[in-house]
C-alpha positions in Angstrom: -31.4 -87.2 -9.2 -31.2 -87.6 -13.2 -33.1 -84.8 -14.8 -34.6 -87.0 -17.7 -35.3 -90.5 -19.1 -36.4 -92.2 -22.2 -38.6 -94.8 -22.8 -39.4 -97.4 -25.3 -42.8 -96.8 -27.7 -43.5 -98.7 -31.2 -43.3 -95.7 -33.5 -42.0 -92.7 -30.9 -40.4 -91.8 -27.8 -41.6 -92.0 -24.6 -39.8 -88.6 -22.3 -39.9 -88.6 -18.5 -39.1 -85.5 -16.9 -38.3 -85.2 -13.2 -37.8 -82.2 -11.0 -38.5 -80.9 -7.1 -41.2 -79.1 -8.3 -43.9 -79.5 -11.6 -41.7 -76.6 -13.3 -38.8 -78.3 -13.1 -40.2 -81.5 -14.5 -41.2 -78.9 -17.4 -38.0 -77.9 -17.7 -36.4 -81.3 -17.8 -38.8 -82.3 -19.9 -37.9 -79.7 -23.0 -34.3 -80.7 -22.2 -34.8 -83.9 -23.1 -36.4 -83.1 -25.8 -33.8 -81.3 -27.3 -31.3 -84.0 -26.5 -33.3 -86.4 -28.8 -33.0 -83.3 -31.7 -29.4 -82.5 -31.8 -28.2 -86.1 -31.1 -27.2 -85.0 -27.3 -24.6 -83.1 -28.4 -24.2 -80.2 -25.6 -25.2 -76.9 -26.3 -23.6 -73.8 -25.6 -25.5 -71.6 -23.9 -25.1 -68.1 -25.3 -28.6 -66.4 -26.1 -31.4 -66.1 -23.2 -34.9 -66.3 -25.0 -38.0 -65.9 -22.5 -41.6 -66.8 -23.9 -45.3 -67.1 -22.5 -48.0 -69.8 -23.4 -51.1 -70.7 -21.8 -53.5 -73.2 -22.5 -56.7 -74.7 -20.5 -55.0 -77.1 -18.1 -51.3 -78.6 -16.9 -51.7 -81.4 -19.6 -52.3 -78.7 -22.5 -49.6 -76.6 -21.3 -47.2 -79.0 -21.3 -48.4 -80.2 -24.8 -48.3 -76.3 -26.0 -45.0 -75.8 -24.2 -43.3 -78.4 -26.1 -45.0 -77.2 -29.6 -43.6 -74.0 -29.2 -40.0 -75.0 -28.3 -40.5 -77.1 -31.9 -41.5 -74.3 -33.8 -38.7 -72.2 -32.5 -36.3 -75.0 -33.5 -37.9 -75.4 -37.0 -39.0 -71.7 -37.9 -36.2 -69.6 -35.7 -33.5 -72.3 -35.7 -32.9 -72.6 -32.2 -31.5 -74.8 -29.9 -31.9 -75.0 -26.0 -30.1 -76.8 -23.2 -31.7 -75.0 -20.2 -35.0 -73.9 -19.0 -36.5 -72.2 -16.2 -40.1 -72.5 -16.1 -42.6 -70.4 -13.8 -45.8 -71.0 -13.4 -47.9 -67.6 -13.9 -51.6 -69.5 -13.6 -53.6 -72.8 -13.7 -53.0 -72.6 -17.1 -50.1 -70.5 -18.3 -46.2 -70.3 -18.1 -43.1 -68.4 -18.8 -40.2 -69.9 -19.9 -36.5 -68.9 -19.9 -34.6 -70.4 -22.2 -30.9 -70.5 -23.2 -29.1 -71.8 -25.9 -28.2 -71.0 -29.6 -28.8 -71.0 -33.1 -28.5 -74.5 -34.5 -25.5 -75.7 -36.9 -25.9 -79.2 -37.8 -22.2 -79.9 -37.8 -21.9 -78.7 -34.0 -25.2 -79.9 -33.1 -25.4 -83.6 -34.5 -28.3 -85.1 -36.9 -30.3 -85.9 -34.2 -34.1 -87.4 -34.8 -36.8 -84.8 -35.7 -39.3 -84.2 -33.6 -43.3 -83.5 -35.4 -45.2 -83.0 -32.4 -46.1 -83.6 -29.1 -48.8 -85.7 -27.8 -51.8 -86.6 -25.5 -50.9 -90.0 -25.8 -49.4 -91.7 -22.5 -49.4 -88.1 -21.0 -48.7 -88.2 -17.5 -48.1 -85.3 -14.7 -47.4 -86.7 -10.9 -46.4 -85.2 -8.2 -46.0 -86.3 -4.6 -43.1 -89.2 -5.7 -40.6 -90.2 -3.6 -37.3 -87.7 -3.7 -34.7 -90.2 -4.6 -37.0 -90.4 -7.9 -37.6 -86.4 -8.1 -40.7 -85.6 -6.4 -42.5 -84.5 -9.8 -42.3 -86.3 -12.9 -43.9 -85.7 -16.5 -44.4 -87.9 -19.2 -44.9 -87.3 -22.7 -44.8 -88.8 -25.9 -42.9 -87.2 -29.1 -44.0 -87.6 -32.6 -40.5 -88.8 -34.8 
């Protein structure tokens, strides 16, 4: 089963995340998302950061999940190429993440990502396994 996708959009990118479970397709999800920032150039995994958000539903987590990730890359300079991602409530998670400080000439000049958004937002479970039985869709402001 392939762990993420992207799609075409006008202006942005369309991310698919897939997983067994809703988590996973979280986790996928922020991977893909850092694939698209560092030009999918691998990342070594050498610092474990964990972090909590909540928000008031699955659609708002996922948007406030991804908005933190960004703000770790952009204020704390971080990069991350796995996640583990618990559910803690309807509308709260912690994350594990590891990774490492970014360096642009290890990491690549991949596309900045502004933001993640409502738009096209999509969280499914019940799908057939061959496809991952969860999958979430986003949409992230370049």
């Amino acid at each position: 089963m392939k762990r993420y996708e992207f799609g075409e959009h006008t202006a942005d990118i369309i991310i698919r995340g897939f997983g067994d479970t809703i988590e996973e397709a979280f986790a996928s999800t922020a991977e893909a998302m850092f694939a698209v920032m560092t030009d999918r150039t691998p990342i070594t995994l050498r610092e474990t950061i964990s972090f909590s958000v909540e928000s008031i539903d699955r659609e708002a987590l996922l948007i406030t999940f991804l908005s933190k990730l960004i703000v770790m890359f952009e204020v704390d300079g971080y990069v991350f190429g796995d996640f583990v991602v618990t559910f803690t409530g309807p509308g709260s998670l912690t994350a594990v993440g590891r990774g490492e400080k970014f360096v642009r000439e290890t990491h690549g000049h991949g596309i900045t990502v502004k933001g993640a958004s409502y738009h096209m937002i999509k969280i499914e479970e019940g799908r057939p396994m061959s496809q991952g039985a969860c999958m979430v869709q986003v949409v992230v402001d370049i």
